[in-house]
N, C-alpha and C positions, 0 to 999 in steps of 0.2 A: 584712455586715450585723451579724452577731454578734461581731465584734471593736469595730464603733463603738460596739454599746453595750453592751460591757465597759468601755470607753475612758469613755465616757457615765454607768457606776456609779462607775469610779471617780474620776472627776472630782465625783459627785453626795456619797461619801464624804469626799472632802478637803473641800468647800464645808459639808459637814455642820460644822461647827464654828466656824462662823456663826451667827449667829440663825436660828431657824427661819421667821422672817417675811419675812425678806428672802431665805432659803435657798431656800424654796420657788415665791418667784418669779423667782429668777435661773434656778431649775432649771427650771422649766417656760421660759422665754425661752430658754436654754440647750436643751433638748430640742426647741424650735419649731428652732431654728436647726440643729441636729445632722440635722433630719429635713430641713430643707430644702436642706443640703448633700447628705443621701443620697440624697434624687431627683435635686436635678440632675448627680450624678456616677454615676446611674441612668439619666439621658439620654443622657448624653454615652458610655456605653456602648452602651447600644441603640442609637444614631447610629453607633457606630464597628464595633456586630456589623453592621447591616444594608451599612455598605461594603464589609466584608469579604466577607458574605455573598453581597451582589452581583458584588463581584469574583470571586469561587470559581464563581460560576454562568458568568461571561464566560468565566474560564480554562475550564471545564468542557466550554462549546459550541466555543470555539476548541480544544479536543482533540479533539472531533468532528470538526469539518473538517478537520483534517488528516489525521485517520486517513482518511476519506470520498476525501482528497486522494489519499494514498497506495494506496488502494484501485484509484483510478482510473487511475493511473501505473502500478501493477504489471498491470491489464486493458491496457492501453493498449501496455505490453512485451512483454504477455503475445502480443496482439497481432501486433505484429512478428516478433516470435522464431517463431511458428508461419508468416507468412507466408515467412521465412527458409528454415523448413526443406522448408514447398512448395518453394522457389525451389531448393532444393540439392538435392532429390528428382529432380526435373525434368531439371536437369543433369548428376545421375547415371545415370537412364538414359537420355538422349541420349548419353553414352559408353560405356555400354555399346551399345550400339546403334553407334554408328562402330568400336567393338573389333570385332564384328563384321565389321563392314566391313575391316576391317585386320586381320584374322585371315587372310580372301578372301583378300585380295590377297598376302599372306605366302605362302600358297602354293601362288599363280601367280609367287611371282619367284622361289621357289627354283632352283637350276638343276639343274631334274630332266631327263632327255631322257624325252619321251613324246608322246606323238601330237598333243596337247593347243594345243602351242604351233603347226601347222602351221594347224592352221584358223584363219580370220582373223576369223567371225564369232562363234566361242567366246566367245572373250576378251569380246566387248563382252554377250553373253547372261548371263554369269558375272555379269557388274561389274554390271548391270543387276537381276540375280535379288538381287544379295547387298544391293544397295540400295535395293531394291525390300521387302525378307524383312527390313531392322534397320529400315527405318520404318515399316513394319507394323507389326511385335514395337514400337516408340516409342508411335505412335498408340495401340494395343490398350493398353498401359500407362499412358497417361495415361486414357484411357477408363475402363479400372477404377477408376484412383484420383478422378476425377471422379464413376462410377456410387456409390462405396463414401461417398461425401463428406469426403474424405479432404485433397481439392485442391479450392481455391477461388479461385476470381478474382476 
């Protein structure tokens, strides 16, 4: 604004050397016209702030969503990964629980000599207790993590 009518004195200077009768109405015509170029190149910015503006608000909510997006993806992982590590909790102590079981039997096949191996209903009372006593010890252990809410299905 304050460079066009510098641009506006000096051009009202140079025309000064002119008749002042004629000077004064070119100048005034000359300043109708100088101001009516400055609004409409006063519009045509306000036209060009409010598209940007608009656009900056688009991009702005579209950064939203995807953060929202990404929010929901990483719940979503988050998700899985925890039902993962149920799932690998699970299946590690079910082997512990069969180690047990294969502990037992470890050492009923050594070849020890002892009374042990004559009786024939031993063996099957053994096998019986010991897999009887690792799925117990399983159960009880999922129990817990079940009571503690630990494990979810």
């Amino acid at each position: 604004c304050c460079a066009v009518q510098a641009k506006s004195s000096s051009k009202k200077t140079s025309s000064s050397s002119s008749s002042s009768s004629s000077s004064s109405s070119s100048s005034s015509s000359n300043s109708s016209v100088e101001e009516e170029e400055i609004a409409e190149v006063e519009m045509l910015l306000e036209a060009y702030f409010m598209h940007v503006d608009n656009t900056y608000n688009r991009l702005q909510t579209l950064n939203e969503y995807i953060q929202d997006t990404e929010d929901l993806v990483n719940l979503k992982l988050d998700q899985h990964r925890n039902q993962l590590i149920g799932i690998d909790l699970i299946l590690t102590s079910f082997t512990a629980a069969i180690a047990i079981m294969t502990a037992v039997a470890g050492f009923f096949g050594m070849n020890l000599n002892s009374d042990l191996q004559e009786a024939p209903v031993l063996f099957n009372l053994v096998t019986l207790v010991a897999t009887c006593g690792s799925l117990t010890m399983f159960a009880a252990f999922i129990a817990f993590l079940w009571f503690r809410q630990l494990l979810v299905f």
